[in-house]
C-alpha positions as CSV (number, residue, x, y, z in Angstrom):
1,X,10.8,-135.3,158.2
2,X,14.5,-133.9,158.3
3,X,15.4,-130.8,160.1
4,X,17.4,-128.0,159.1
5,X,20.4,-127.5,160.4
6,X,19.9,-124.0,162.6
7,X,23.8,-123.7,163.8
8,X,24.9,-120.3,162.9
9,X,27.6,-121.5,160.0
10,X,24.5,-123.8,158.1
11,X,22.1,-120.4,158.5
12,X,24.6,-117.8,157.2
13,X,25.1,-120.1,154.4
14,X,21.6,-120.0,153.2
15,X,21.6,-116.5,153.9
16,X,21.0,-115.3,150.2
17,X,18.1,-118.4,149.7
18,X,16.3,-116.7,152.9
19,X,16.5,-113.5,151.7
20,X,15.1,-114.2,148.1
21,X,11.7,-116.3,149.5
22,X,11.4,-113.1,152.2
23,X,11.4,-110.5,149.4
24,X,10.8,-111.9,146.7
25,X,13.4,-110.1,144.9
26,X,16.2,-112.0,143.0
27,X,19.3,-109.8,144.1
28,X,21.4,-112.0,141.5
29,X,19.5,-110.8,138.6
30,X,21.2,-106.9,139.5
31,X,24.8,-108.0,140.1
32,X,27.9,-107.9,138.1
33,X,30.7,-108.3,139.9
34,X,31.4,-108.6,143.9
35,X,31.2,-104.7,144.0
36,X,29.0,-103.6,141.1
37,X,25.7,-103.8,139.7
38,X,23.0,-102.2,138.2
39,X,21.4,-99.3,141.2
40,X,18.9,-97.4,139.0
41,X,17.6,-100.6,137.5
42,X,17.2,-102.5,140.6
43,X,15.2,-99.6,142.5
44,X,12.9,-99.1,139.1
45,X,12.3,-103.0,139.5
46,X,9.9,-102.1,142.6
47,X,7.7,-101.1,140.0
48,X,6.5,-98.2,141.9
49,X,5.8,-94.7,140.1
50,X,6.1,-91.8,142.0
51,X,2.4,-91.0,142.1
52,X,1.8,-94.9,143.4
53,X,3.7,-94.1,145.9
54,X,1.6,-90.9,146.9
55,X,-1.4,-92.9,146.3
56,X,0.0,-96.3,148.9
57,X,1.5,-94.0,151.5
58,X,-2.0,-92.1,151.3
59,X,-4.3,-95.2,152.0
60,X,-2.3,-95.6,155.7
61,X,-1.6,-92.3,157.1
62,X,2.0,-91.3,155.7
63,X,3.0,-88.6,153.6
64,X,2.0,-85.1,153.2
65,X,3.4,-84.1,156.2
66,X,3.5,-79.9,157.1
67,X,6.6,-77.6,156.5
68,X,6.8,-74.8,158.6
69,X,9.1,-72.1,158.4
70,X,11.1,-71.3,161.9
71,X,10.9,-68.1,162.1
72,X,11.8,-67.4,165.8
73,X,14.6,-69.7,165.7
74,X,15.4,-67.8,162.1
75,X,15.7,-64.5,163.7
76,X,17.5,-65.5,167.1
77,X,20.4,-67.2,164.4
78,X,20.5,-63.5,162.6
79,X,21.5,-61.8,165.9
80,X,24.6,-63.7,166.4
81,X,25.1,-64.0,162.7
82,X,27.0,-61.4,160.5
83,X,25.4,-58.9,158.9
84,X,23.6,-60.2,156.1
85,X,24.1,-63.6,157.1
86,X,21.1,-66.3,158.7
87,X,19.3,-67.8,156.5
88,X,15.3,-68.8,156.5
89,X,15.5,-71.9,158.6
90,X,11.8,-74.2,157.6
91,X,11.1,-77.9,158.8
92,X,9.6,-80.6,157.5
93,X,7.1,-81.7,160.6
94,X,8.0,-85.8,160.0
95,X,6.4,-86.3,163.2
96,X,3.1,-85.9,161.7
97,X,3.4,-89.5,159.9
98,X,1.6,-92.3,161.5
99,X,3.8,-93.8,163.9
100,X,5.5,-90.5,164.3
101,X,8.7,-90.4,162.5
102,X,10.1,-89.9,158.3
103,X,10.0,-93.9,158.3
104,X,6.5,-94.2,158.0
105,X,7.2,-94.1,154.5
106,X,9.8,-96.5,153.9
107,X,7.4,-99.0,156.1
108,X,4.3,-97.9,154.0
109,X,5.6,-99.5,150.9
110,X,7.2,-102.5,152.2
111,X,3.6,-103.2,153.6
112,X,1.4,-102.9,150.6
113,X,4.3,-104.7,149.0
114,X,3.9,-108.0,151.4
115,X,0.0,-107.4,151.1
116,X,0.3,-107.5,147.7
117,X,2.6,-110.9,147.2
118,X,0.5,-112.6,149.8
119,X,2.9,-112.7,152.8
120,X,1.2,-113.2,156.1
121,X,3.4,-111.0,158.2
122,X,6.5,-108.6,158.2
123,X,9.9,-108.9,159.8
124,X,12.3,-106.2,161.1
125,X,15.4,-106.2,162.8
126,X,15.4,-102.5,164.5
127,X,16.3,-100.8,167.5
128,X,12.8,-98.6,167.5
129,X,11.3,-95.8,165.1
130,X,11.7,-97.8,162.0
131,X,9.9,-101.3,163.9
132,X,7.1,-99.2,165.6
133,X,6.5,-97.5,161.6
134,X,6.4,-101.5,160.5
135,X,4.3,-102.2,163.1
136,X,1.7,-99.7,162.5
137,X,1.5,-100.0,159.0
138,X,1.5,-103.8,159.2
139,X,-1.4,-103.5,161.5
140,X,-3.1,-101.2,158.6
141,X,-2.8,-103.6,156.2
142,X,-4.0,-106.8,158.3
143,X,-0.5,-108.0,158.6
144,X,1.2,-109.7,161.5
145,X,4.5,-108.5,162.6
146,X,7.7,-109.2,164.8
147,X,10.3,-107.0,165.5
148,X,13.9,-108.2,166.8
149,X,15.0,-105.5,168.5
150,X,18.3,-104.7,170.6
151,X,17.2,-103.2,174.0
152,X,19.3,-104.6,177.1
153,X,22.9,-104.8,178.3
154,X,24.1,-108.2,179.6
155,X,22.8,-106.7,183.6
156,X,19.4,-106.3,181.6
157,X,18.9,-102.7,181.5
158,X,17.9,-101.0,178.8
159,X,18.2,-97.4,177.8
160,X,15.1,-95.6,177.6
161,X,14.7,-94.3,174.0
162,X,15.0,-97.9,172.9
163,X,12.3,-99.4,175.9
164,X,9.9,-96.5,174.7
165,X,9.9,-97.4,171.2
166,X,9.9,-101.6,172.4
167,X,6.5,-100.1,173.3
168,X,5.2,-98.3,170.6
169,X,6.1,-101.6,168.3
170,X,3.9,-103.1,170.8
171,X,1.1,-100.8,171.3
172,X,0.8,-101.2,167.2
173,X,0.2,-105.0,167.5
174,X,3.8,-106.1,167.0
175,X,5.4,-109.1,169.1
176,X,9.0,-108.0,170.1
177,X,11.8,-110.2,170.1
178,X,13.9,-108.6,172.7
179,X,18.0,-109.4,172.6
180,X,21.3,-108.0,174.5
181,X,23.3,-106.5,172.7
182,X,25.5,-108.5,170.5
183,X,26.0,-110.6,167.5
184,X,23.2,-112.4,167.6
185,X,20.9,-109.9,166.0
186,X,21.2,-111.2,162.5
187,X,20.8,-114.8,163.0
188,X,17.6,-114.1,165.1
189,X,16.4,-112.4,161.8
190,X,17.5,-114.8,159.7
191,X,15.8,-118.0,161.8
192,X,12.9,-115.9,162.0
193,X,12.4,-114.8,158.9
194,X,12.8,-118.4,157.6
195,X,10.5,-120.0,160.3
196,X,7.7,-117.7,159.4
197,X,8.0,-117.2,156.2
198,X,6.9,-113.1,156.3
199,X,8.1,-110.9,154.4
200,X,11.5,-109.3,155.3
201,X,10.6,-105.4,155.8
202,X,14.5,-104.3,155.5
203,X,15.7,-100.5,156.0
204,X,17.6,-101.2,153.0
205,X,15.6,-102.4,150.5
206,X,14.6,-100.4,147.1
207,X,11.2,-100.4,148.3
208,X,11.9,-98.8,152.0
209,X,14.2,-96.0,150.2
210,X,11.7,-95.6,147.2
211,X,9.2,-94.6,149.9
212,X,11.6,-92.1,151.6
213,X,11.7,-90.7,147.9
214,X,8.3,-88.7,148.6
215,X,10.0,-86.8,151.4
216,X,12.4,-84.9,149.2
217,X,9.2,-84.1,146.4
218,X,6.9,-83.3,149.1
219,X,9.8,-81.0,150.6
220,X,10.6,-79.5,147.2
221,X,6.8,-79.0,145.7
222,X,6.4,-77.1,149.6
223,X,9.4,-74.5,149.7
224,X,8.9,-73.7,146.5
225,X,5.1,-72.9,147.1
226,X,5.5,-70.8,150.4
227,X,9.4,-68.7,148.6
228,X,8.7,-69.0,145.4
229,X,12.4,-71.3,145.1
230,X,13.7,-74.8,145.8
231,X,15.7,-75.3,148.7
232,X,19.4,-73.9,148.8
233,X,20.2,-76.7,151.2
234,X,18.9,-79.4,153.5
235,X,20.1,-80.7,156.3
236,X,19.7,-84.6,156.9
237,X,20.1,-86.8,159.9
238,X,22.1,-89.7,158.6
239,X,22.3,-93.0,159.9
240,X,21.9,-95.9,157.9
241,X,21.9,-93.8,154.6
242,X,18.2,-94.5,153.8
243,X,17.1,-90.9,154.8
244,X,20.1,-89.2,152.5
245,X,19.2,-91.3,149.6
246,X,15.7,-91.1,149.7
247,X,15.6,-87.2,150.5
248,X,18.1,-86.6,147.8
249,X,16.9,-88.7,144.8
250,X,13.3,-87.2,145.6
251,X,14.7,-84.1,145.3
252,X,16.4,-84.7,142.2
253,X,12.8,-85.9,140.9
254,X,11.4,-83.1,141.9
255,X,14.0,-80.9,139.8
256,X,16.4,-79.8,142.3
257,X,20.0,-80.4,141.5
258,X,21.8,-77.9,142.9
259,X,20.2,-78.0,146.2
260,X,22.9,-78.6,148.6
261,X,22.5,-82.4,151.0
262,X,24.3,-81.6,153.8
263,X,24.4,-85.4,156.5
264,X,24.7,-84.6,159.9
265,X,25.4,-87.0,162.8
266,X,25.9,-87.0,166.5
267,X,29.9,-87.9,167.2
268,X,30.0,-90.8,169.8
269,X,33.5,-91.4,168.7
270,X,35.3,-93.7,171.2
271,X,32.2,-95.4,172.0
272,X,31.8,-98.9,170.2
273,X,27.9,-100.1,168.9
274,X,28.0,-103.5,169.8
275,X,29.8,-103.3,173.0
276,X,28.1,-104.7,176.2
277,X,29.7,-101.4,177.9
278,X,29.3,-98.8,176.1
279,X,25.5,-99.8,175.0
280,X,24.3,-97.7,177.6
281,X,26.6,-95.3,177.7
282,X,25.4,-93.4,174.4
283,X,22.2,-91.1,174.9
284,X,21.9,-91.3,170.6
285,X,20.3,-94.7,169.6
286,X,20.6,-93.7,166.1
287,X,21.6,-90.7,163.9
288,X,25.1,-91.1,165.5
289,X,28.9,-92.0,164.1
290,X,28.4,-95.6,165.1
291,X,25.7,-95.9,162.0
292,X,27.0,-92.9,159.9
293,X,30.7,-93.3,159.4
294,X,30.4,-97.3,158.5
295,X,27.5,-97.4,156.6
296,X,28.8,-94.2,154.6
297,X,32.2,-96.2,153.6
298,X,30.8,-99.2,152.4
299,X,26.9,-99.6,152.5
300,X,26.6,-103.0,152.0
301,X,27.4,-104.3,155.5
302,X,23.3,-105.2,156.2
303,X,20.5,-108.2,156.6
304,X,20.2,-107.8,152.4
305,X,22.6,-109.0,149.4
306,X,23.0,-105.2,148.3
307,X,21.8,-102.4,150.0
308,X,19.5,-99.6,148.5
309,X,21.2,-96.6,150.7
310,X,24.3,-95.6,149.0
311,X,24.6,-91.9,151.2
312,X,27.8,-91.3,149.5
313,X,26.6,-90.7,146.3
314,X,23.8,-87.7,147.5
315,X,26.2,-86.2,150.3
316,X,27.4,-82.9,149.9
317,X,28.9,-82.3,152.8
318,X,28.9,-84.1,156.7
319,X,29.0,-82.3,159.6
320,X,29.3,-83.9,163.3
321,X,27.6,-82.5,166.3
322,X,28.1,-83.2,170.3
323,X,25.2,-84.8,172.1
324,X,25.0,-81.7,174.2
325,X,24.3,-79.1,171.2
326,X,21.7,-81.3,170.0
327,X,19.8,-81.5,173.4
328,X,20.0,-77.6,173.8
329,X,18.8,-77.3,170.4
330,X,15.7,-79.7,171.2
331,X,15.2,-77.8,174.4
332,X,15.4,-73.9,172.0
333,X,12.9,-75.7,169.6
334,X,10.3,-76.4,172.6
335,X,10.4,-72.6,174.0
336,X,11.0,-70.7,170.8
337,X,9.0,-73.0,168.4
338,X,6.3,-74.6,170.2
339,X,7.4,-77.9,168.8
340,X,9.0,-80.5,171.4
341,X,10.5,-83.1,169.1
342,X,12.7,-86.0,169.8
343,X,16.3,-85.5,170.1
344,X,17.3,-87.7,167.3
345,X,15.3,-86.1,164.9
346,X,16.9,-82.4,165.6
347,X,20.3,-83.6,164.9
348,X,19.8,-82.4,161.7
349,X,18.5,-78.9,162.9
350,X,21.1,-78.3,165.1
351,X,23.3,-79.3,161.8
352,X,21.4,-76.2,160.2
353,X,21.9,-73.8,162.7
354,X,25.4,-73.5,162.0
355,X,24.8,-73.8,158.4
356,X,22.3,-70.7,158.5
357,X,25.3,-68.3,159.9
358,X,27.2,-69.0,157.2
359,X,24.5,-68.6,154.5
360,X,22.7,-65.1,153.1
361,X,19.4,-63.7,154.4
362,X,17.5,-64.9,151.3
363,X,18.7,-68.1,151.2
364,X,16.9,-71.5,152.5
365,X,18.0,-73.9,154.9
366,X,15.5,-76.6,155.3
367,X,15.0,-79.9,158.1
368,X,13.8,-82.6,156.1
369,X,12.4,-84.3,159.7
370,X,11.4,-84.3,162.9
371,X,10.5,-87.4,165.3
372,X,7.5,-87.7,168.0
373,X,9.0,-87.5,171.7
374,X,7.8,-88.7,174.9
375,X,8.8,-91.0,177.8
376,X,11.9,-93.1,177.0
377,X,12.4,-90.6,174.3
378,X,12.2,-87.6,175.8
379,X,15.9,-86.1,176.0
380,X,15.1,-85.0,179.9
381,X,15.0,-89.0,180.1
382,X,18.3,-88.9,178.2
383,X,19.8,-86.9,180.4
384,X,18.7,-88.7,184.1
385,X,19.7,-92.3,182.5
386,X,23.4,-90.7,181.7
387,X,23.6,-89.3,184.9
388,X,22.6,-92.8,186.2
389,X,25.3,-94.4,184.4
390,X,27.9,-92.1,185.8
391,X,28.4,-89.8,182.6
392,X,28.7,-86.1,183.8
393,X,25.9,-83.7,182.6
394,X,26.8,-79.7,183.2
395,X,26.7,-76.5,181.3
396,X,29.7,-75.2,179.0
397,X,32.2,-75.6,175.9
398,X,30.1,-77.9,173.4
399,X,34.1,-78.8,172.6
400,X,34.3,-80.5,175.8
401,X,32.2,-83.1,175.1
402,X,33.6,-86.2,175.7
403,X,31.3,-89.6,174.3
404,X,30.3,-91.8,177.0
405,X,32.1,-89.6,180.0
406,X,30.6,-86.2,179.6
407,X,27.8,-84.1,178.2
408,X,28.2,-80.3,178.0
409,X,25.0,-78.4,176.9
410,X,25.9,-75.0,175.7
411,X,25.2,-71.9,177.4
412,X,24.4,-69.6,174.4
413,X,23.7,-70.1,170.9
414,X,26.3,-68.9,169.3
415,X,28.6,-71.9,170.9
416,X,26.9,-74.2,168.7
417,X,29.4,-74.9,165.7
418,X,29.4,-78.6,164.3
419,X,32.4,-79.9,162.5
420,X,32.4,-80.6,159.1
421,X,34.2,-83.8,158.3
422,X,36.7,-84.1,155.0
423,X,34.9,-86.1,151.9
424,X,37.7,-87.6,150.4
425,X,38.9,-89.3,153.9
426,X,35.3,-91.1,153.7
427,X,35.8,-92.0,149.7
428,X,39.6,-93.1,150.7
429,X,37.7,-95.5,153.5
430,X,34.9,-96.8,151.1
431,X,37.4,-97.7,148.4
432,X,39.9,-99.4,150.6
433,X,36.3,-101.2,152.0
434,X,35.8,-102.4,148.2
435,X,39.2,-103.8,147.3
436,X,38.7,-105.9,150.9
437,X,35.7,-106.8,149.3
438,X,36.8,-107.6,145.9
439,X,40.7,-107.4,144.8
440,X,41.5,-104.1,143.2
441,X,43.8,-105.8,140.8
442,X,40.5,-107.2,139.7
443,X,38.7,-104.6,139.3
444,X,37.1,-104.0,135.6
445,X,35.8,-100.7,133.7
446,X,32.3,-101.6,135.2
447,X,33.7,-101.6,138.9
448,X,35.6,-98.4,138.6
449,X,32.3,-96.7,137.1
450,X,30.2,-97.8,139.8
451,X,32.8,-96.7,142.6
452,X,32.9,-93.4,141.2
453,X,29.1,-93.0,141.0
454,X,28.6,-94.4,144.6
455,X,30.8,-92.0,146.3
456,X,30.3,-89.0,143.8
457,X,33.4,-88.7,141.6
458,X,34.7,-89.6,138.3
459,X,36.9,-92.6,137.4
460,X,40.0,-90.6,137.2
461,X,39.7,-89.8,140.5
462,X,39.0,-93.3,141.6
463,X,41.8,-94.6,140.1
464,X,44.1,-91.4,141.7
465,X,43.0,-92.4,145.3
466,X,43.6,-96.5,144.4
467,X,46.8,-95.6,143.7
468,X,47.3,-93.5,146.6
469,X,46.2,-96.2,148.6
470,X,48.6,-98.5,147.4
471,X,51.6,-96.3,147.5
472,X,50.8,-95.8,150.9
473,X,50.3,-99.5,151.4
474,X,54.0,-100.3,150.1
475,X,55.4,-98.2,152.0
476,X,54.5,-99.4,155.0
């Protein structure tokens, strides 16, 4: 019996063959060029209606998760807001989902989707709230599971958000393979996945951000039954770029195109995700920069040929926030709210504090998500593990934050500001990511069409900012 070759270079070379028996979705049969292919057609080929969706997520305890209106936190915004200005802040309790977190939904319908082609098992390569939703919803549907998972530095500590959810993925039947930090993450997925033969439960699949989709109804059919009025805007933590794309083309479903999606991310700039230092040095496994900025200028740069979370074409606006005003904003949600959530998942809401000053009384802000907390995740936890690993912790300037040296909580309320990045510097980066990717000068109609719908613009513009690029190219 011959063996296969398992050396890294014979693996990634049978990368796309791996992918197509885990899925069983021919990526090819979408593709037209290096850079384009067809988006819409490829996430109607999961063959999922909206009310299937409903129905699946249903059957295993996801979906149809509260929205409650923040009242307290609405009115403590009007008094340092202008007159007139603060408006209605709601949430969408996310938490509620089995597993405890939005991604309940994206692992709901890769599940009854491995059920349903007869896979034994699911795969995922996570570092925690999207493996412990795959393992729980595996474990609904008889599956077996493994998540490869990220958790130590090379001394063989791991931070405490990602040990806690190592946990949960275990307390839901899951084995965890557990891996240093490093490169090695993807070919442990991809010798996995082939030695098993399960089903490859991606982030990034149409079927993972199809089931995101019912987020942004569910959100929409809500507001507009407790105001009387869709959403003005909604505030999104954004990583990976499922939880954008889902929300938003949900919302758009759901009849809302002129609600505003505003992305917000914790800034650990300076700070490098697959560094052996700095992996304990940020208190933010996900939600932050490291995820947001790369996956938002090109989005295929994951474990799948093309990836279903294109943020860039949703995002209105993206607005960065220091690890300290999130944790005072967790800390304001406990005592004014009665909700203790998970840090990660009010990223967003401390995004939509600072949106609410700026916006009219009448107007609605809405939090498409919170996450469960406790132990590891617990932001007090945060907090004592940065201390441990010699990063200051004090009261102050939410401006002197520094990633991976120093955490400032605010003192007040009104020092929470954000700061809303430039658009066009993040559609510069994606289409100088595309011409690496596939010469410009190569480049036909079809290319330049699907640019300008995956980072929101027309062709004109496109072809203004290639040209841009390249002058500025020559003249250096």
């Amino acid at each position: 019996m011959n063996q296969k070759d398992m050396s890294y270079q014979a693996l990634m070379a049978r990368k796309n063959e791996i992918m197509k028996a885990s899925m069983g979705m021919d990526y090819d049969d979408f593709v037209f060029s290096p850079i384009a292919f067809d988006y819409e057609r490829m996430m109607a080929g999961t063959g999922y209606s909206h009310e299937d969706i409903k129905r699946i997520q249903a059957e295993t305890k996801a979906g149809n998760t509260p929205l409650f209106e923040l009242k307290n936190l609405t009115e403590a915004v009007r008094r340092i807001s202008e007159p007139g200005k603060g408006a209605r802040i709601f949430v969408k309790d996310e938490a509620a989902n089995a597993s405890g977190s939005f991604k309940a939904r994206r692992a709901s319908i890769s599940a009854y989707e491995a059920k349903k082609k007869g896979y034994k098992g699911m795969i995922a390569a996570t570092s925690g709230n999207y493996g412990a939703a795959v393992a729980s919803h595996a474990a609904q549907r008889g599956l077996k599971c493994i998540i490869v998972q990220e958790v130590f530095d090379s001394r063989g500590i791991g931070q405490p958000e990602i040990v806690e959810k190592s946990r949960a993925c275990e307390a839901y039947g899951a084995e965890v393979l557990r891996l240093s930090v490093g490169p090695e993450l993807f070919y442990v997925l991809l010798r996995t996945l082939e030695e098993t033969g399960y089903f490859n439960a991606s982030l990034y699949t149409p079927f993972g951000i199809r089931g995101v989709e019912s987020l942004g109804m569910e959100l929409a059919e809500q507001t507009r039954a407790l105001t009387g009025k869709a959403p003005d805007a909604v505030c999104i933590t954004h990583a990976g770029g499922g939880n954008i794309t889902g929300t938003a083309r949900g919302l758009l479903a759901a009849s809302c195109p002129d609600t505003r999606i505003v992305a917000c991310s914790v800034d650990l700039g300076g700070l490098h995700m697959a560094s052996d230092r700095d992996f304990n040095r940020k208190s933010f496994t996900t939600g932050h920069t490291g995820f947001g900025v790369p996956f938002a200028t090109w989005p295929d740069r994951v474990d799948v040929p093309r990836n279903a979370a294109r943020p860039l074409r949703y995002m209105d606006e993206y607005q960065l926030v220091s690890q300290g005003e999130v944790f005072y904003v967790t800390e304001l949600l406990s005592k004014l709210e009665g909700l203790e959530r998970g840090p990660a998942g009010n990223t967003s809401l401390t995004a939509a504090v600072t949106l609410a000053r700026q916006m009219e009384q009448e107007q609605i802000v809405v939090v498409q998500e919170t996450e469960y907390t406790g132990a590891g995740k617990h932001h007090n936890s945060q907090l004592a593990f940065a201390r441990e690993n010699g990063i200051e912790v004090r009261r102050g300037k939410p401006e002197d934050n520094v990633p991976g040296k120093a955490i400032v909580i605010p003192e007040r309320l009104s020092q929470l500001a954000g700061k809303v990045q430039d658009m066009d510097k993040l559609r510069f980066s994606y289409i100088r990511n595309a011409a690496k990717a596939h010469p410009a000068s190569e480049w036909t109609d079809r290319d330049f069409s699907f640019i300008a719908d995956d980072i929101k613009k027309d062709t004109a513009w496109v072809k203004a900012a290639l040209a841009n690029i390249t002058e500025d190219k020559n003249d250096k």
